[in-house]
C-alpha positions as CSV (number, residue, x, y, z in Angstrom):
1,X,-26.8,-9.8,-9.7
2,X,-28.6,-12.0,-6.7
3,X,-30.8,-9.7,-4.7
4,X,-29.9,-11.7,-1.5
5,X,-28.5,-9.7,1.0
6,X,-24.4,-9.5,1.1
7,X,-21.6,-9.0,3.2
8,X,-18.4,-7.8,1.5
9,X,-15.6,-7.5,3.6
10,X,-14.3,-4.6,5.0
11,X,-11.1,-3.2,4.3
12,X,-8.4,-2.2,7.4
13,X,-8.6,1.1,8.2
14,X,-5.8,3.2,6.8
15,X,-3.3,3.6,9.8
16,X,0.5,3.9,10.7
17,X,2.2,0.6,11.2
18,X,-0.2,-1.8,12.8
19,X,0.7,-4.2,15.9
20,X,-0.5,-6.8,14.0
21,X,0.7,-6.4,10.2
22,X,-1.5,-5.4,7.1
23,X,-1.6,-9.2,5.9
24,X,-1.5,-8.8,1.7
25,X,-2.8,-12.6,0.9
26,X,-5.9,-11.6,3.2
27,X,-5.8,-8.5,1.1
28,X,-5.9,-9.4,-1.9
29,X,-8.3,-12.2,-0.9
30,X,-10.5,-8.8,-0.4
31,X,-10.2,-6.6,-2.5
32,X,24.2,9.1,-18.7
33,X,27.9,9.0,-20.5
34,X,29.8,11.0,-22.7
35,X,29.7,9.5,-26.8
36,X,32.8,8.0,-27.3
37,X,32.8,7.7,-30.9
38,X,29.8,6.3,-33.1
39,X,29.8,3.0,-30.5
40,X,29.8,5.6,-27.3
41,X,26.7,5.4,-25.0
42,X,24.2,8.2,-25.2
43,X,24.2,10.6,-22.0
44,X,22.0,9.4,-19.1
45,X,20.8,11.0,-16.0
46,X,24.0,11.3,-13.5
47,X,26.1,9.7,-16.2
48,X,28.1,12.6,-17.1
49,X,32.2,13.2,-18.1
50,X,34.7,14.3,-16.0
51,X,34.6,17.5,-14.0
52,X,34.7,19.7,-10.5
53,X,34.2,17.6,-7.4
54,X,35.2,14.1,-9.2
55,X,37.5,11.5,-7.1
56,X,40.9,11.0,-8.1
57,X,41.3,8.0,-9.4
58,X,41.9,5.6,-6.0
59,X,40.1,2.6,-4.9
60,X,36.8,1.8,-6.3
61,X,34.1,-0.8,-5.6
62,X,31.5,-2.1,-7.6
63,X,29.3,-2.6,-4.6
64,X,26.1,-4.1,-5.9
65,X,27.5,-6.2,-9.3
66,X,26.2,-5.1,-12.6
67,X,22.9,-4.9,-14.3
68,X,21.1,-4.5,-17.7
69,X,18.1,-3.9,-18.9
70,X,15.7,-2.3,-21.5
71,X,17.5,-3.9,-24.3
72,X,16.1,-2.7,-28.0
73,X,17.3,-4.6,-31.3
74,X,20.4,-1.9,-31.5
75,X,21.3,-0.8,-28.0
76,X,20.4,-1.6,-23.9
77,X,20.9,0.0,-20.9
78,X,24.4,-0.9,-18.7
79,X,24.1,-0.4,-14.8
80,X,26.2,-0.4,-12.0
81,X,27.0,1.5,-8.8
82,X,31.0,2.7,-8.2
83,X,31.9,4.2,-4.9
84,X,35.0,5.0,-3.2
85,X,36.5,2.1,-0.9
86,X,37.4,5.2,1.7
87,X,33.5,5.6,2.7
88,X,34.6,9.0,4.0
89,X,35.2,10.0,0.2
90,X,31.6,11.3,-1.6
91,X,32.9,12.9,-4.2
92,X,31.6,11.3,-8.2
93,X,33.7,8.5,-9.1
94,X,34.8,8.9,-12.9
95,X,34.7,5.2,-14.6
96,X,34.8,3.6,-17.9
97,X,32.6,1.0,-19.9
98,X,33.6,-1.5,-22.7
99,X,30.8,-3.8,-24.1
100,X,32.3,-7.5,-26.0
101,X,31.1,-10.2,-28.1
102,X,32.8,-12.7,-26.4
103,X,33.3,-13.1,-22.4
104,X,37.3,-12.4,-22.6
105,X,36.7,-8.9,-24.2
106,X,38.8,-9.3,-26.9
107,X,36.8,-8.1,-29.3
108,X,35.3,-4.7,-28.2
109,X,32.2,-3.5,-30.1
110,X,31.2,-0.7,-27.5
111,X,32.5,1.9,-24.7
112,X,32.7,4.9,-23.5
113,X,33.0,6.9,-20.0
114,X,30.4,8.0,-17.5
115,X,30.4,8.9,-13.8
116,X,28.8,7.4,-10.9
117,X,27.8,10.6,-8.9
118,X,26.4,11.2,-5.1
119,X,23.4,13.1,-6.7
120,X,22.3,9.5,-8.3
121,X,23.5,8.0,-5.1
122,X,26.7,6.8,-7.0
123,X,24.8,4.9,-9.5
124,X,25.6,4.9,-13.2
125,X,23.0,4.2,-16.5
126,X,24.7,4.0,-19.8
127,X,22.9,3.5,-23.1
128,X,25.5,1.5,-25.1
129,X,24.4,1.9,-28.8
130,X,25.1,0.8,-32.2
131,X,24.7,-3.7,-31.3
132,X,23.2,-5.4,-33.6
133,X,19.9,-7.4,-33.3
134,X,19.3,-10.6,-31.0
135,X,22.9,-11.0,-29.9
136,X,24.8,-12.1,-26.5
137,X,27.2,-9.5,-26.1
138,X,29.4,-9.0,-22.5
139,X,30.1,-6.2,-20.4
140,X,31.7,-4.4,-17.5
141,X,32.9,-1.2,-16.1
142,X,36.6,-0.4,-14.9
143,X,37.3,2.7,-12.6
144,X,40.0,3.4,-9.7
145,X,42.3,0.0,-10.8
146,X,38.8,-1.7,-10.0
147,X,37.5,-3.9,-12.5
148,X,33.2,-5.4,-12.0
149,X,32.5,-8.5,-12.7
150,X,31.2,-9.3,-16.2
151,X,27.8,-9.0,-16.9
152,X,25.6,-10.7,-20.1
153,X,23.1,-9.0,-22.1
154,X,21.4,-9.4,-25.2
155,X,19.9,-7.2,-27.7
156,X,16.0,-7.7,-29.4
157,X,15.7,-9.7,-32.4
158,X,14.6,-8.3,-35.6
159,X,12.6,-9.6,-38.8
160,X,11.5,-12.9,-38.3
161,X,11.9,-14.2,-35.3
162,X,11.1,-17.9,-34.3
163,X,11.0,-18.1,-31.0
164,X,11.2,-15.5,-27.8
165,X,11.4,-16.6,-24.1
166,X,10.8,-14.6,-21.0
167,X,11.3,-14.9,-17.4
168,X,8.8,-13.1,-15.2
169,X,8.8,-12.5,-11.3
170,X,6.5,-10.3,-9.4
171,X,6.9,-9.9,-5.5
172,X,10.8,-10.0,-4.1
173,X,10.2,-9.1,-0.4
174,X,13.3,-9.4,0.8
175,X,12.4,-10.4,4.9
176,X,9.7,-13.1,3.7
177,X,12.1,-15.2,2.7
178,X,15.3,-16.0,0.6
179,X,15.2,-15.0,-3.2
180,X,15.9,-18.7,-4.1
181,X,13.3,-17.9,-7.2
182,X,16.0,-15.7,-8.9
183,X,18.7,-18.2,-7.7
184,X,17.2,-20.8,-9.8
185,X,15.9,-18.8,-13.3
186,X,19.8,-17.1,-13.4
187,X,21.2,-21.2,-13.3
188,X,18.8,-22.2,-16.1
189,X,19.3,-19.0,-18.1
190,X,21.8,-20.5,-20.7
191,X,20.2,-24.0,-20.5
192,X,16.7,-22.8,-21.0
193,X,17.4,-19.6,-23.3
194,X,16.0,-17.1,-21.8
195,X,15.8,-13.8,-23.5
196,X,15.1,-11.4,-20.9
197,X,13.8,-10.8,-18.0
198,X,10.4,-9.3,-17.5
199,X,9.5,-7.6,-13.1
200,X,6.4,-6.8,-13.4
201,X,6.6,-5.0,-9.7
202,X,7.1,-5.1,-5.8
203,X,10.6,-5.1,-6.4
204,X,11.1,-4.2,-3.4
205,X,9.0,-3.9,0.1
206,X,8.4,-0.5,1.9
207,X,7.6,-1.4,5.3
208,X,9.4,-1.1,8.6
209,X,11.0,-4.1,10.5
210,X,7.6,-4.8,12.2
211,X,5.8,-4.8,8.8
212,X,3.9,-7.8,7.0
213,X,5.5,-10.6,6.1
214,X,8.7,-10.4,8.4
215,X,8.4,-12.8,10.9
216,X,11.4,-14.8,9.4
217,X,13.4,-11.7,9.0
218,X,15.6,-11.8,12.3
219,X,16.3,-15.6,12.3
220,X,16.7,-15.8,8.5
221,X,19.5,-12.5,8.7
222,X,17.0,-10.5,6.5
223,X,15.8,-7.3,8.6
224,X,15.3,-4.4,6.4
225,X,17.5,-1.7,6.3
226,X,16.7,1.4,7.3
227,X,14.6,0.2,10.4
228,X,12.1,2.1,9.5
229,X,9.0,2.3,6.3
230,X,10.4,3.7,3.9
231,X,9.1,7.5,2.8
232,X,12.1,9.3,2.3
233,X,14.2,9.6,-0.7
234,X,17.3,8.4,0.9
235,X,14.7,5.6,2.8
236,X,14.2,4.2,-0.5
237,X,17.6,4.7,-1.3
238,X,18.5,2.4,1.5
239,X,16.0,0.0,0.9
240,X,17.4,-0.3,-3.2
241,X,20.9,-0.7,-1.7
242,X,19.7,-4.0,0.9
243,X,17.9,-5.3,-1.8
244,X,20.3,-5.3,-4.5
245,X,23.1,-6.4,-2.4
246,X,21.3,-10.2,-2.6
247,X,23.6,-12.1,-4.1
248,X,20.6,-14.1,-5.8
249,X,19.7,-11.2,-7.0
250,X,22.7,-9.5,-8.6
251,X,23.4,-13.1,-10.4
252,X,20.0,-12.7,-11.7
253,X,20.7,-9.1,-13.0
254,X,24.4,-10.0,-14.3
255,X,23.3,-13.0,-16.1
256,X,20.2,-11.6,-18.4
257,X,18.5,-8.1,-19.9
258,X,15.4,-7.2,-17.3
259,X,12.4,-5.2,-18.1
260,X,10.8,-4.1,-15.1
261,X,7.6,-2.0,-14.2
262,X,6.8,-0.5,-10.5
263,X,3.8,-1.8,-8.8
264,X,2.3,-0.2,-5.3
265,X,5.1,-1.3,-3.1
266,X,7.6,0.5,-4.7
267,X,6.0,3.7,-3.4
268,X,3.2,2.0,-0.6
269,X,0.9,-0.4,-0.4
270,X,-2.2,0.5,-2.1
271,X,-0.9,3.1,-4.1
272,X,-3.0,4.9,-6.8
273,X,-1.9,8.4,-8.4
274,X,-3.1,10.6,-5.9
275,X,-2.3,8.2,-2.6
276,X,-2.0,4.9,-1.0
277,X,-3.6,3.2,1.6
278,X,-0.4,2.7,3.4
279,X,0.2,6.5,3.5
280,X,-0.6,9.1,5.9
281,X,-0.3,12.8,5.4
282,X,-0.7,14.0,8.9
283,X,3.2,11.7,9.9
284,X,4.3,11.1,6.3
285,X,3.4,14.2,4.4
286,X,2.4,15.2,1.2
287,X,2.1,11.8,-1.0
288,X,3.0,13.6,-4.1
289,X,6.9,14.3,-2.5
290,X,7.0,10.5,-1.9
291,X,5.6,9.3,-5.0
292,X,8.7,11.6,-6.5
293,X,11.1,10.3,-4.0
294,X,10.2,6.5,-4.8
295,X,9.9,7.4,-8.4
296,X,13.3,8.8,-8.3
297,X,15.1,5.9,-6.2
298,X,13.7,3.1,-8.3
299,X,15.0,5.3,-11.9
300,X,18.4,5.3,-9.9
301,X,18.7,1.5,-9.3
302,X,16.9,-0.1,-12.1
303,X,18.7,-0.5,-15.7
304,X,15.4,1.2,-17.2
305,X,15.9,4.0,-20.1
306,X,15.1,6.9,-18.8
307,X,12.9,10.0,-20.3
308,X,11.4,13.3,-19.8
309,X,9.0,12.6,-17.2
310,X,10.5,10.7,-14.6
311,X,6.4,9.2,-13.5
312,X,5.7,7.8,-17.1
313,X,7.4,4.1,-17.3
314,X,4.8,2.8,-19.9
315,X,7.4,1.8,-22.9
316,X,7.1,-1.0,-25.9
317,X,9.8,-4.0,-27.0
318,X,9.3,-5.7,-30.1
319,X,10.8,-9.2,-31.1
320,X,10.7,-9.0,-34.3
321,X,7.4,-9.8,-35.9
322,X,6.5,-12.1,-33.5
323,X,5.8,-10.6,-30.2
324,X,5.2,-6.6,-28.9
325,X,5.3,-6.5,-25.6
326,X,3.7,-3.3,-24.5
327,X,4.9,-2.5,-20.7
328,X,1.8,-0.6,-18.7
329,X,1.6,1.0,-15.2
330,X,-1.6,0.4,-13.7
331,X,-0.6,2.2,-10.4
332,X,0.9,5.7,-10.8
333,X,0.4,7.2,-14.1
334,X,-3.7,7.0,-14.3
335,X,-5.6,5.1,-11.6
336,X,-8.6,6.7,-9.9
337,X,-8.8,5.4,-6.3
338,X,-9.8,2.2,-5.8
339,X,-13.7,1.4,-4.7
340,X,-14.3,-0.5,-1.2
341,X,-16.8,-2.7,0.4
342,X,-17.0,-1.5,3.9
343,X,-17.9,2.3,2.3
344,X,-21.3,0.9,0.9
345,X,-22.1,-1.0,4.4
346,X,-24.9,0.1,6.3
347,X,-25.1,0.4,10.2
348,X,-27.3,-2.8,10.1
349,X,-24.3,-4.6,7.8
350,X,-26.5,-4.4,4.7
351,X,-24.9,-2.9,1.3
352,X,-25.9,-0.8,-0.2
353,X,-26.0,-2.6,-3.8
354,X,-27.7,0.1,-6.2
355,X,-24.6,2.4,-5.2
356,X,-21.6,0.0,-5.5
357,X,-23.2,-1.1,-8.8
358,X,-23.4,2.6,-10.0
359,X,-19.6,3.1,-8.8
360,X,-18.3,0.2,-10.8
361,X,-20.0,1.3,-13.5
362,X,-19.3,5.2,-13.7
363,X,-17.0,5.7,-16.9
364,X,-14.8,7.8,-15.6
365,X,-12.7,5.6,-13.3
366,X,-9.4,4.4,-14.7
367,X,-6.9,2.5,-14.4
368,X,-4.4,3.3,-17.1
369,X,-5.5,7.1,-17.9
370,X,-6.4,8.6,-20.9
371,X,-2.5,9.0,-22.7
372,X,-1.4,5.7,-21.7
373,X,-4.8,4.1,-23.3
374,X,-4.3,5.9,-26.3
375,X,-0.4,5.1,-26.3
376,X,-1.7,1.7,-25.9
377,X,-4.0,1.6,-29.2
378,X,-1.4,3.1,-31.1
379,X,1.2,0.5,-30.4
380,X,-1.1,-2.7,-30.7
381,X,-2.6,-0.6,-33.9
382,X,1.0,-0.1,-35.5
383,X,2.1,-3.9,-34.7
384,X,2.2,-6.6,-37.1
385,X,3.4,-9.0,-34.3
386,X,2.0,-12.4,-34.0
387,X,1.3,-11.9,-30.4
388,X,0.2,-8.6,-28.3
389,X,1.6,-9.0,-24.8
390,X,0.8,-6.4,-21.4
391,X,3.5,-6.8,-19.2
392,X,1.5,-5.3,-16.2
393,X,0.5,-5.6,-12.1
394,X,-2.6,-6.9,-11.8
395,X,-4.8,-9.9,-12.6
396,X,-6.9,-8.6,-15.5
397,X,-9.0,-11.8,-15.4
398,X,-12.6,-11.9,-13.9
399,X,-11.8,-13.3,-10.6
400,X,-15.5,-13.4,-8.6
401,X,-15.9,-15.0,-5.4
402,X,-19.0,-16.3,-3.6
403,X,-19.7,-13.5,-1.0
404,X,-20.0,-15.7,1.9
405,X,-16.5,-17.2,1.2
406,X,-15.1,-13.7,1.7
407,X,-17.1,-12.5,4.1
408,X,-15.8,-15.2,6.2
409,X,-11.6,-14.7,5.0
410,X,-12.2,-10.7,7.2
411,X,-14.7,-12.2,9.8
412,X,-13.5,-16.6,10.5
413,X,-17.3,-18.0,11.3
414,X,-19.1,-15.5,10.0
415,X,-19.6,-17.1,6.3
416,X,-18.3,-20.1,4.7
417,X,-14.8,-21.8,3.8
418,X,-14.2,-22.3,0.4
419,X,-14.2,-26.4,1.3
420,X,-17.8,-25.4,3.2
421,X,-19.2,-23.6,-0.1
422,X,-17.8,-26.9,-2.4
423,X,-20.0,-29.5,0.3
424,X,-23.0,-27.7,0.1
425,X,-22.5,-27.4,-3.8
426,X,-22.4,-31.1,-3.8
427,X,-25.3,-31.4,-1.2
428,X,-27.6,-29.5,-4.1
429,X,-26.4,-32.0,-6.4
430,X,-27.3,-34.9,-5.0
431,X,-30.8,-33.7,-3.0
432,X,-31.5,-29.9,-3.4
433,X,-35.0,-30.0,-1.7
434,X,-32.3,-30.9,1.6
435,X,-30.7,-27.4,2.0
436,X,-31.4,-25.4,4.9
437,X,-32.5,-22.2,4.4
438,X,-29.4,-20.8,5.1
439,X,-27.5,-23.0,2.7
440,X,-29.6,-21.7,-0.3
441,X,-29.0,-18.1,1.1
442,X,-25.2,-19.2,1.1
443,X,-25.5,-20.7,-2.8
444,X,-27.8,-18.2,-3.8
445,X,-25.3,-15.0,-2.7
446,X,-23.9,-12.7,-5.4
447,X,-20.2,-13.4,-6.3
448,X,-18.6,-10.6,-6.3
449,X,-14.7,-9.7,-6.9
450,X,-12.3,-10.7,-4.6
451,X,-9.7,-7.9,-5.0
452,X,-11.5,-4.5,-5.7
453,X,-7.3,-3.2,-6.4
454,X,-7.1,-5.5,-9.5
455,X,-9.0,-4.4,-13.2
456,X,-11.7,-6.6,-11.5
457,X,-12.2,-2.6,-9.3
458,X,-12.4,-0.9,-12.6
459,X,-14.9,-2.9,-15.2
460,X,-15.6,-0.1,-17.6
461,X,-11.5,0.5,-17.9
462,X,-10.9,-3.3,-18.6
463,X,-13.6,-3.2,-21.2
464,X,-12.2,-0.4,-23.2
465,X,-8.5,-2.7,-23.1
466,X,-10.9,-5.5,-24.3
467,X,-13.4,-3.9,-26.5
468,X,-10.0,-2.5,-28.7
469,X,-7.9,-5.7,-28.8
470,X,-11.3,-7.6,-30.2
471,X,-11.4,-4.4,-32.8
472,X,-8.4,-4.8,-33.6
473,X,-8.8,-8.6,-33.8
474,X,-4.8,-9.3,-32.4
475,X,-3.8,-12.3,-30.0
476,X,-4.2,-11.1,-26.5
477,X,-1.7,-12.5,-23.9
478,X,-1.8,-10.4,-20.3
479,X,1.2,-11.2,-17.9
480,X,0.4,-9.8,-14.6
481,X,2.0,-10.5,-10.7
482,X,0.9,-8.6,-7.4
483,X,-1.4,-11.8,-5.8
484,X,1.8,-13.1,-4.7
485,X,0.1,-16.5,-6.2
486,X,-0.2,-18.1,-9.6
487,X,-3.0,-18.3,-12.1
488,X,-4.0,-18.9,-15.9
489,X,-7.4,-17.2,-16.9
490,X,-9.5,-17.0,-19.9
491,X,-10.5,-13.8,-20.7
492,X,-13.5,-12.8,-22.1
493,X,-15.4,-9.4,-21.7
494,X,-18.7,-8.1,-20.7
495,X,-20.6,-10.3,-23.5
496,X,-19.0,-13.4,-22.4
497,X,-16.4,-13.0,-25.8
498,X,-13.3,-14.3,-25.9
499,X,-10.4,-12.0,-25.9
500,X,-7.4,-13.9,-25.2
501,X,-5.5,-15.2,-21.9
502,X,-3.9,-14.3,-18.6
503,X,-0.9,-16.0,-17.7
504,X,-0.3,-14.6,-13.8
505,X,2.9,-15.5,-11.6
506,X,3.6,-16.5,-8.3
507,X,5.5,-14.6,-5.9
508,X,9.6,-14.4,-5.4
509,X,9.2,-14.6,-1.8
510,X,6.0,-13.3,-0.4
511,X,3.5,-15.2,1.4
512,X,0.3,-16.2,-0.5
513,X,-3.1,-17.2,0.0
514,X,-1.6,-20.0,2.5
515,X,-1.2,-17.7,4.6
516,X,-4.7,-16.7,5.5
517,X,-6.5,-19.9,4.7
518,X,-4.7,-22.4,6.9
519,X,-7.4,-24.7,7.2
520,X,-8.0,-25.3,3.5
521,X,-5.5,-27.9,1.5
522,X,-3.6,-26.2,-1.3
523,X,-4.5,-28.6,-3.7
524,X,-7.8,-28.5,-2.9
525,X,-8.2,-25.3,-3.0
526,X,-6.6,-24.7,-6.3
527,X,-9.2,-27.2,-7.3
528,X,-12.3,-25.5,-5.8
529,X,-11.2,-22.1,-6.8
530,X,-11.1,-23.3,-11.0
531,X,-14.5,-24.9,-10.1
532,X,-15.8,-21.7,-8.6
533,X,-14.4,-19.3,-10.9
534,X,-15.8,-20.0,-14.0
535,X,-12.8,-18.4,-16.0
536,X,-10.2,-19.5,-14.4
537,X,-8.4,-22.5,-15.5
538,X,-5.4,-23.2,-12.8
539,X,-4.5,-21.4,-10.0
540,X,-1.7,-22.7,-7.5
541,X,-1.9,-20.6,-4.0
542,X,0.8,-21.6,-2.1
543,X,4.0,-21.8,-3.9
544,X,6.5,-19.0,-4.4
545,X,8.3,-19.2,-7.9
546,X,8.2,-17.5,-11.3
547,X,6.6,-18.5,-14.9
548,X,8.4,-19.0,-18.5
549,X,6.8,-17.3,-21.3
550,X,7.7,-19.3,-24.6
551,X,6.3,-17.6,-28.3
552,X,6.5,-18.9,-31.1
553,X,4.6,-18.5,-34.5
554,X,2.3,-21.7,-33.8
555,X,2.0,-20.6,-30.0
556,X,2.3,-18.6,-26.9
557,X,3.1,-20.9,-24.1
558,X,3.6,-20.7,-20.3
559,X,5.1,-22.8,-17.8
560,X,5.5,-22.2,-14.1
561,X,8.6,-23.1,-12.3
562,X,8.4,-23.2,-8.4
563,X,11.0,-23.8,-5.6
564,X,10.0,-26.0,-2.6
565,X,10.9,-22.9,0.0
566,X,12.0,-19.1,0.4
567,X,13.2,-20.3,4.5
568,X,16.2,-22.0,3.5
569,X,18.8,-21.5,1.1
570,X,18.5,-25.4,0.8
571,X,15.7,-25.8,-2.0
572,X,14.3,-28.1,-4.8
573,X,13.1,-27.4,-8.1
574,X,9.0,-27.9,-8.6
575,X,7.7,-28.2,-12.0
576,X,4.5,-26.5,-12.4
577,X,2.1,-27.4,-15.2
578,X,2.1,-25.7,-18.6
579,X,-0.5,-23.8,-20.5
580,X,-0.9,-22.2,-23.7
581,X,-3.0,-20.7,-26.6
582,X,-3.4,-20.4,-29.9
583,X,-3.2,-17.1,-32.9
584,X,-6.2,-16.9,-34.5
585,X,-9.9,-15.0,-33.6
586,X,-10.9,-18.7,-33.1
587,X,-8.4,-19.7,-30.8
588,X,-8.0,-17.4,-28.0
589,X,-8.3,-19.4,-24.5
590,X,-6.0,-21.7,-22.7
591,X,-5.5,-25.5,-22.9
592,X,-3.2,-27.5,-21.2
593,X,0.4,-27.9,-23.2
């Protein structure tokens, strides 16, 4: 790297709810049922038969619609929650299932009983079995004279497959803004074909009513529920039930399969496996009882297939022989905590370099842990899928950043705008024996990474991810959220290889990089940052929306769908542009579709 002097930026000290709001663009800009049968659902987690301390069968609601998700070629998950109309009544609600091929249910192929019980907080997971590969089928559950509305899943596709397409979100925070992202993909689902749904995390938000990104929240009728951050089981309990009662939501969940992974705000901002930034044991207690809580209350209200270890979400989906998507967790299960500038600053604001280069270098940091990484291998080892997809959090593409540029996102004045940085870039072009001094110490500063959080914080980890896929010699195609903006990258490892690409989405509703560079016009930007980031081949930073992953056997395309706001439920559809890549050792990076 440069030898010229640098000034990273300096992360917020870890505190209880600030005055002024932990802003995450800035951020990120730094750093069971009983078997019924050979069709009957396998016993889940509080999805047990009848017994002591059920309701009599009385008035039910289906409070928060229906859900599926985790669907495998010959079974998926069924969700819902039941409770008694009488809110007094807490005692299990008994309820039945029936799965159909066609939306009247005449033709039952699947169902069974379970019970929605208070120690799951009334909701229900069933594992409806015995389907048959890459088919629509219906479903709903009856209990009490109540009947839920019909839901629509599909099964994975088996044996050759000749096309698979995915919808992926990242970032629903449900005071930012209305979640007119999932309004739009659950219209277009039987139009466009989507197969499934992929949340690659911040499902939901765990901040308080004064916390980042809700200054629409009282005028919009979005305040989160409880009034208070959420550490508590029953505070995430709460926070599940506000979330899910979006009606944007539940049409997204009723109308398609979703495969979902936790990110940090699902437990707290920041989070790695031993604590989070936005966590303090002194008021909130022992992190490892709210890592369990959060764990717990996301199991409860996602349509995810539960196993032995509640922590461990890392799980595999195969379409056929055409795509293996391998879901990670790059948050809870192995990551070491994450570096930061301002501990290698000096009381003079010099870095100390030697040191921060040593850190990001030490090979013991992970990100994914040691089981997961070998899970990993096995799974991209055993496929003879066309295409290897991670369905993870965060951006896995280089993403470095002239120092001065971030230096002055934390400190306005104290380095350069991005526009500043492109003007003196052009001034070298034309005349360099005209810069000032300081305008060659400003082109001649290190670029370093922008978000120390991302695999950009853990080199050595994302070199052992890169260093096997190349050994393996598959087709590499990383899908990752958390910026709250979109990108495509190329990536390519230490030795400036290519591995494969990074297709990245925008958020569902919170605030990007407009946020914190008001000055700067999006398009330009988006221009300026592909120009400065040599990698990086589109970036859009101030759109909220979600992408479509399209594989086939010739290619793995993506194509970003935006919505023209999140602030009223009055919106317009905004194409983004389209990407895609190639199979074959010769073809791994993007080009425009």
């Amino acid at each position: 790297m440069n030898k010229t002097p640098w000034h990273p930026l300096i992360r917020n000290d870890e505190r209880e709810a600030p005055a002024e709001p932990i802003d995450h663009a800035r951020r990120h800009l730094v750093r069971g049922a009983l078997a019924a049968g050979a069709l009957a659902g396998l016993p889940l987690a509080g999805c047990s038969g009848g017994g002591e301390g059920e309701a009599a069968a009385g008035a039910v609601v289906f409070s928060h619609g229906v859900a599926s998700g985790d669907p495998l070629s010959d079974r998926v998950i069924l969700w819902t929650r039941a409770l008694a109309q009488d809110a007094a009544d807490l005692r299990d609600v008994p309820l039945s299932w029936e799965v159909a091929s066609d939306p009247g249910f005449t033709a039952l192929v699947a169902s069974g009983g379970a019970t929605a019980r208070a120690a799951a907080d009334f909701c229900v997971k069933v594992d409806a079995i015995g389907l048959k590969p890459g088919t629509r089928y219906w479903y709903r559950f009856k209990a009490g004279g109540a009947t839920s509305e019909a839901g629509r899943t599909k099964t994975l596709p088996a044996g050759d497959v000749s096309r698979v397409k995915l919808a992926v979100f990242s970032c629903s925070n449900y005071p930012a803004g209305y979640f007119n992202v999932y309004a739009e993909a659950a219209k277009r689902v039987d139009a466009k074909g989507y197969d499934a749904a992929l949340h690659l995390g911040d499902y939901i938000y765990e901040y308080g009513p004064d916390g980042y990104a809700s200054s629409e929240a009282q005028s919009l009728g979005r305040v989160v529920e409880p009034a208070r951050e959420t550490v508590a089981l029953e505070d995430y309990r709460r926070r599940y039930a506000q979330y899910r009662s979006d009606a944007d939501l539940q049409a997204l969940h009723a109308a398609l399969p979703m495969i979902a992974v936790w990110d940090d705000h699902e437990f707290a901002n920041d989070a790695w496996k031993d604590g989070a930034q936005n966590h303090q044991p002194a008021a909130e207690g022992e992190f490892a009882a709210r890592k369990a809580a959060a764990a717990q209350a996301w199991r409860e209200w996602l349509p995810v297939r539960d196993g032995a270890d509640p922590l461990t979400i890392h799980r595999g989906f195969d379409f056929g022989t055409l795509l293996s998507l391998h879901m990670l967790d790059t948050r809870m299960a192995g990551r070491d905590r994450q570096l930061d500038y301002s501990d290698y600053l000096s009381a003079s604001g010099q870095v100390d370099r030697a040191r921060f280069e040593t850190d990001m270098a030490r090979p013991d940091r992970s990100l994914l842990g040691a089981a997961q990484q070998q899970w990993l291998q096995g799974r991209m080892q055993a496929s003879a899928a066309t295409w290897q997809v991670l369905g993870q959090q965060v951006l896995m593409g280089r993403m470095l950043i002239p120092a001065p540029i971030l230096l002055n996102v934390r400190v306005p004045g104290s380095g350069v705008t991005v526009s500043q940085f492109a003007a003196i870039a052009a001034k070298a072009q034309r005349d360099p024996n005209s810069l000032t001094p300081q305008e060659q110490a400003v082109l001649g500063a290190p670029r370093i990474p922008y978000n120390l959080d991302a695999w950009d914080g853990y080199p050595v980890a994302r070199e052992q991810v890169f260093g096997m896929t190349r050994q393996l010699d598959r087709n590499l195609v990383v899908l990752a959220g958390d910026t709250h903006n979109a990108w495509a990258n190329n990536l390519r490892d230490a030795s400036d290889m290519p591995v494969g690409v990074e297709f990245a989405v925008a958020s569902v509703s919170s605030p990007g990089i407009e946020r914190v560079l008001t000055g700067e016009d999006p398009r330009q930007l988006a221009a300026s940052l592909t120009q400065l980031i040599e990698p990086l081949a589109f970036a859009d930073t101030s759109r909220r929306g979600y992408m479509v992953v399209t594989a086939t056997p010739a290619e793995c395309r993506c194509d970003w769908v935006f919505v023209s706001t999140v602030l009223s439920r009055e919106y317009e559809v905004v194409p983004g542009p389209s990407w895609r890549t190639l199979p074959g050792a010769g073809q791994r990076r993007l080009m425009p579709a």
